[in-house]
N, C-alpha and C positions, 0 to 999 in steps of 0.2 A: 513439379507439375506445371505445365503450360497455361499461359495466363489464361485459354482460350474456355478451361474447365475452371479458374475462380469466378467470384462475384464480378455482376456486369457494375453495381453501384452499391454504394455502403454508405448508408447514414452513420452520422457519427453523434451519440445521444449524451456527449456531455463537451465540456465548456475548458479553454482555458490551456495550457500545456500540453496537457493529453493529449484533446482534440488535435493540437498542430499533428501531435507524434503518429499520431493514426494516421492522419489525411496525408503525411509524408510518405506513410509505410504503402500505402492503396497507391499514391502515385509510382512508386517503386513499382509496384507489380500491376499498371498499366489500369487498375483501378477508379472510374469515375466518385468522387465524394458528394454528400451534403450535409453541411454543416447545422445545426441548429443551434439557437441562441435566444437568450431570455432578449426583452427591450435592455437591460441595464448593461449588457455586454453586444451591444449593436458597433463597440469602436475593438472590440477583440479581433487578433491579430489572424486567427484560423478561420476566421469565415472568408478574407481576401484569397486565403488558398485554395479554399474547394471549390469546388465545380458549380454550387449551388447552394445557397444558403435559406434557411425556414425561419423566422422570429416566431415562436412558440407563444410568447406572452409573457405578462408582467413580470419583475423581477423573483417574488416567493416562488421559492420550489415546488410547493404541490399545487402552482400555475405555467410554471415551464418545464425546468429540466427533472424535474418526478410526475407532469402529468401524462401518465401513462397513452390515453385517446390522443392527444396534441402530437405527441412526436408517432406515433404511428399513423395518425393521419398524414404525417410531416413524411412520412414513408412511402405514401398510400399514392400522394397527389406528383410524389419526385421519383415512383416508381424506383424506387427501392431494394434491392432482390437481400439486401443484410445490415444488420446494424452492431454497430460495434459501441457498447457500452462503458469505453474507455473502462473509468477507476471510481465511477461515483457515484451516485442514489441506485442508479439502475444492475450496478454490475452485480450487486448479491440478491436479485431481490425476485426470488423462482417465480413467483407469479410472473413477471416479465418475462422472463425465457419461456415461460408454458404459452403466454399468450399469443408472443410472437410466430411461436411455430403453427398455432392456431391459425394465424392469420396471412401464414405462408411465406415469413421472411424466417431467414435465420439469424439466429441471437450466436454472437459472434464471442462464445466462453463456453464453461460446463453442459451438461444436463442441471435441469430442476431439480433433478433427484438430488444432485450432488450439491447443488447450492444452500438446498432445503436442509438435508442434514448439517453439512458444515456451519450454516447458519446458527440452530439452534447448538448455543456452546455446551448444553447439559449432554445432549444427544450424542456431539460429536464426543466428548467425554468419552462416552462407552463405548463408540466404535472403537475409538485407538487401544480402548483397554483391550478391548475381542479381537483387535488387530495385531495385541503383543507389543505395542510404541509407548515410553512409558511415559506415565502422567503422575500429576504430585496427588496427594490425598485429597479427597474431596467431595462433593456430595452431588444429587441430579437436583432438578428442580426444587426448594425448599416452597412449602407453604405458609410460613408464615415464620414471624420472628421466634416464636418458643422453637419451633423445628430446629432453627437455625442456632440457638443456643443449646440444643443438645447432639448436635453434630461439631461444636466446637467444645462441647465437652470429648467430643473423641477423638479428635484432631488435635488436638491446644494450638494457642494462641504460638504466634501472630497465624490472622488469616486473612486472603481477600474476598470481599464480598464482589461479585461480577454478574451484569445482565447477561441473561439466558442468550437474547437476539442484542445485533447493534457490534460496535467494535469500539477503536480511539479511544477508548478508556474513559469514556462516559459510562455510568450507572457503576461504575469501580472504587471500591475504598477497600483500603487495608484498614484490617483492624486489630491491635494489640492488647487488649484488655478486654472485661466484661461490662466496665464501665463504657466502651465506646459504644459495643454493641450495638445497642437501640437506636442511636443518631444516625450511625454509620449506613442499619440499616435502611432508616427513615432516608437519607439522599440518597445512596445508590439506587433505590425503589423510586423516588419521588423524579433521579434523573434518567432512568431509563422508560421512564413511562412518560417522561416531555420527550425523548430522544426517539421512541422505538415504537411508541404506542403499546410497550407490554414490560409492567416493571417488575417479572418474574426474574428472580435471583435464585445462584448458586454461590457456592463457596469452596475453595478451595486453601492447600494448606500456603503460606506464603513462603517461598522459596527468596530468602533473604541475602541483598548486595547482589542478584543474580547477572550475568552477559544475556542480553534480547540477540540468539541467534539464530537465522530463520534459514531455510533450505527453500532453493528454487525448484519445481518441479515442470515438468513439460509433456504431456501424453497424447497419442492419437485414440482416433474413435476404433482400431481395431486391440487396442490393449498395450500398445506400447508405451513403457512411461522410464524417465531418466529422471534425475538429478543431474541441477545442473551448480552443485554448489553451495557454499552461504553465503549469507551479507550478516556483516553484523551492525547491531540497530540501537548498540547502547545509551549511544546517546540521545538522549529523549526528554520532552521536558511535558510533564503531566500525562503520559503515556501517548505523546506526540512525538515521532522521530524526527531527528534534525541534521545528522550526519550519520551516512551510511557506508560500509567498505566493506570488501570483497580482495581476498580472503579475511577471514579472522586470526589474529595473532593468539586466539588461547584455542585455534580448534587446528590438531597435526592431521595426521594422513589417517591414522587409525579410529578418530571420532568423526572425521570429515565421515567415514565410509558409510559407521555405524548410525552417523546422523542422518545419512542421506537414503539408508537401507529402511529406517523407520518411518521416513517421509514418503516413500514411496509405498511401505505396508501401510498406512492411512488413507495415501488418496487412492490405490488400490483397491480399498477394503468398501469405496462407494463408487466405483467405477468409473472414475476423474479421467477427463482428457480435457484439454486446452492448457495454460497457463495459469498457474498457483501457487500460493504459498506457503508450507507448512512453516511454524514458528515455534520455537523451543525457548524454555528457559534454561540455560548453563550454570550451576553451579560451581565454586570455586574448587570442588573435589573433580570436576569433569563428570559427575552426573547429568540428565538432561531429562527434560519434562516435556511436555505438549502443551501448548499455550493456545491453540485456537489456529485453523485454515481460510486462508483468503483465496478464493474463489475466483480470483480475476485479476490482472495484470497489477503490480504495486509498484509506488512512487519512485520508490529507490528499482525499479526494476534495471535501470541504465549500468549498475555498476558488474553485475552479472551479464549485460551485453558487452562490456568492454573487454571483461576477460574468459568471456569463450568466444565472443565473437559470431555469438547467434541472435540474430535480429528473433526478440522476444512474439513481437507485434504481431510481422510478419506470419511467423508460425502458430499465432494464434488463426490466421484470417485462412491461412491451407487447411490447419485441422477443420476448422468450420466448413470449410469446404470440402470436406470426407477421405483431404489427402492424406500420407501416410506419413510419420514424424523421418522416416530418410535417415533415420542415424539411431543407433546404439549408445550403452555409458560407456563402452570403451570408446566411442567417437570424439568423448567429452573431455577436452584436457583443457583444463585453466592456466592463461598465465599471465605473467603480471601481476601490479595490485590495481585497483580502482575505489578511489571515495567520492563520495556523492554531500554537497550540500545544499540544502533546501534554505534558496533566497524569499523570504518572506516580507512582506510590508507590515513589518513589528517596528516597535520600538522596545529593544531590549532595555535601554537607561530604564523605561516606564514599564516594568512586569510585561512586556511583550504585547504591550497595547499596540491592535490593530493601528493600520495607518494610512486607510482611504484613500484617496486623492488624485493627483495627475502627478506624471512622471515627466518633468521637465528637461533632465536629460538620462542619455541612456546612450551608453558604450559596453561593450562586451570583451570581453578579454580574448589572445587567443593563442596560439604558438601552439608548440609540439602537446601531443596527447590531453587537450582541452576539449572538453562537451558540452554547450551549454541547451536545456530544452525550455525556451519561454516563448510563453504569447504577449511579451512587454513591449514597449517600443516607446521612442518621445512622445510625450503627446501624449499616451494611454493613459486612459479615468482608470481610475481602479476600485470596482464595485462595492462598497459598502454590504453586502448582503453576501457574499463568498467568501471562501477560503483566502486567506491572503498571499498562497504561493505567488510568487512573480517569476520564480528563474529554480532550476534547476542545475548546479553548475557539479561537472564531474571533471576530475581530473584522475588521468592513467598515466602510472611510471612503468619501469620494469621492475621494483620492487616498492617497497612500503615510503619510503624514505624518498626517493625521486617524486611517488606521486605526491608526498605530503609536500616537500618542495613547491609544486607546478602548483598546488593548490594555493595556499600559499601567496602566487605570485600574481598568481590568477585572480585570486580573490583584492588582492591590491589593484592589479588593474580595472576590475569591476566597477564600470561609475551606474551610481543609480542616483537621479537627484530630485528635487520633487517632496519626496517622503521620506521619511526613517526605515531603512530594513536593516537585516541580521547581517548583513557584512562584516561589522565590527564583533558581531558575538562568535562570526566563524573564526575570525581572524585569531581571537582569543582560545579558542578549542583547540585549534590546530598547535599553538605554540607552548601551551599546557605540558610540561613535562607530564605525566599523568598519562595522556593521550598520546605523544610522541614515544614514552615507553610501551604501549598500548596495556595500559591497566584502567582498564574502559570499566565501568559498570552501569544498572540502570539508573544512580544517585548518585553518577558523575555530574551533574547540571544543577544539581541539589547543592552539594558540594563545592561548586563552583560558583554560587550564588552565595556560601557562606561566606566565600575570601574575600566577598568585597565589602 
């Protein structure tokens, strides 16, 4: 498509990595940007790149980057023709996409329709069942905790109790007795109703020591939709992913298919076009579950761009723009490997206590097949009130064992100084017999917190 039919200007409605990775992709395709930014990210690194920048207001969220009036206004006055919702409060949240179109820009992901269902996790439940994609046991909406205690009379135990709305593994607890029961469900309820404003739960049956492998998907607005793949997502610490790679060492060519053939009967089965993610649980038999659809571009997306080689972003910002996806799944051939690790302002020595503050120095690594996507630099405050990503650092081999290498090497060369981040905890994953064998699971970081 010719740049002369995409968007004239694309707001960009979140903060921090992302943001750069959008306003890089718009500059690519000849694209003006404007950035928005709360007061406490006025020294962020993505607002020097675009075109024009908005301060929205105070640091809380439901006064910048979730108030919905602010950044449309912030569209309104910078003439705006689309907005691209990165990865964060705004990108699942159908009211926004309804409004935007309302108000004559376009919301740069799904339909509402498509957000609204995959949102609600009981709802989406049922479609994948009507869709033939399979999911583990489990129940819609529970009303109340006696419900829920005789739905685990039909299930038996272990099971997780999971918010209806919301994701990250808040409002989630597994629970293996009847004795946990009531507790379990008193926090799940009590955190997704601080998290989501609704702490309706369901339950389902828990699929135990499971692989988090998720399937990329990509579709136009006239019906076209591919797979483009997995990432696997095991490692994860309180159902927060921390290293991500592409391919999977326990998914061959004949699960690859079957996985990818059921991610596309899902987002099919609600009419999905733009960039999303369906997400499975792998069991150690090669069975696979449905774990819930993400609606909009996801963090580890880079490591599926390395190894097809399609700019994710990009092709979300054409679909919005009513062009045609241009390619077929025979067009899709992965190769390589690619892992992804998520440089955080933790301190691992301290249970992964956040670690605010100014980055006093800052060097990047770099050499053959290295990626790194951050908004850091010397000198960056690092917000108190956000996410603590700082760096997204990926590394590509031609197979498993080159990239873990580069990583690796990479990861040594990494200076971040200032604060405490996860460098040292990658350093540790990667060298992990365990991991280097790749006998990954979701309670590999559980496990690895025992040895010490």
């Amino acid at each position: 498509m010719s740049r002369t039919h995409l968007f004239r200007k694309i707001l960009v409605a979140d903060r921090g990595e992302i943001a750069l990775r959008v306003i890089r992709a718009c500059k690519e395709l000849g694209i003006q940007t404007v950035a928005v930014h709360s007061e406490a990210d006025a020294n962020s690194l993505h607002i020097g790149f675009a075109d024009e920048d908005v301060c929205i207001g105070p640091p809380p969220g439901d006064q910048s980057y979730r108030n919905i009036p602010r950044i449309l206004s912030a569209a309104e006055v910078t003439d705006a023709d689309a907005i691209h919702p990165g990865y964060g409060p705004l990108a699942e949240y159908a009211e926004f996409a309804e409004i935007c179109t309302s108000c004559g820009v376009t919301f740069i992901g799904p339909s509402s329709e498509s957000i609204r269902k995959m949102g609600d996790k009981a709802v989406a439940r049922q479609i994948m069942v009507e869709a033939g994609v399979p999911v583990s046991p489990g129940t819609g909406v529970l009303q109340d905790l006696e419900e829920a205690r005789e739905a685990v009379s039909r299930i038996g135990y272990p099971v997780r109790l999971k918010a209806v709305v919301g994701g990250g593994g808040r409002g989630m607890r597994t629970v293996y007795s009847g004795e946990e029961l009531e507790r379990a469900w008193q926090m799940a309820h009590a955190e997704a109703e601080a998290a989501f404003t609704s702490g309706a739960l369901y339950l389902e049956k828990e699929v135990e020591g499971p692989r988090h492998v998720e399937i990329q998907v990509l579709g136009d607005q006239s019906g076209t939709l591919v797979h483009l793949g997995e990432r696997e997502c095991s490692i994860q610490r309180r159902h927060q992913k921390l290293v991500e790679e592409s391919p999977s060492l326990a998914v061959d060519a004949d699960l690859r298919r079957r996985m990818g053939e059921a991610a596309i009967a899902g987002a099919r089965a609600v009419g999905y076009f733009s960039a999303g993610t369906v997400e499975f649980l792998l069991d150690a038999s090669g069975d696979f579950y449905f774990l819930e659809m993400n609606t909009r571009i996801q963090v580890e997306h880079p490591v599926t761009e390395m190894v097809t080689g399609i700019d994710l972003v990009k092709a979300q910002i054409r679909i919005a723009a009513g062009a045609p996806l241009g390619f077929d799944q025979e067009a899709v051939i992965p190769a390589g490997h690619a892992i992804e690790c998520r440089i955080n302002a933790e301190d691992p020595d301290h249970n992964f206590r956040p670690s605010p503050g100014t980055v006093t120095g800052f060097h990047m690594p770099g050499g053959p097949g290295i990626r790194i996507d951050s908004h850091a630099y010397s000198g960056y405050r690092i917000p108190a009130q956000y996410d603590s990503l700082l760096a997204k650092l990926i590394a590509y081999g031609e197979n498993r064992e080159e990239a873990t290498g580069r990583m690796v090497r990479a990861l040594q060369e990494f200076v971040i100084e200032g604060v405490p981040t996860t460098i040292p905890f990658h350093l540790k994953v990667l060298r992990h017999p365990d991991f280097q064998s790749g006998r990954t699971a979701t309670d590999f970081v559980q496990n690895l917190d025992s040895e010490r």
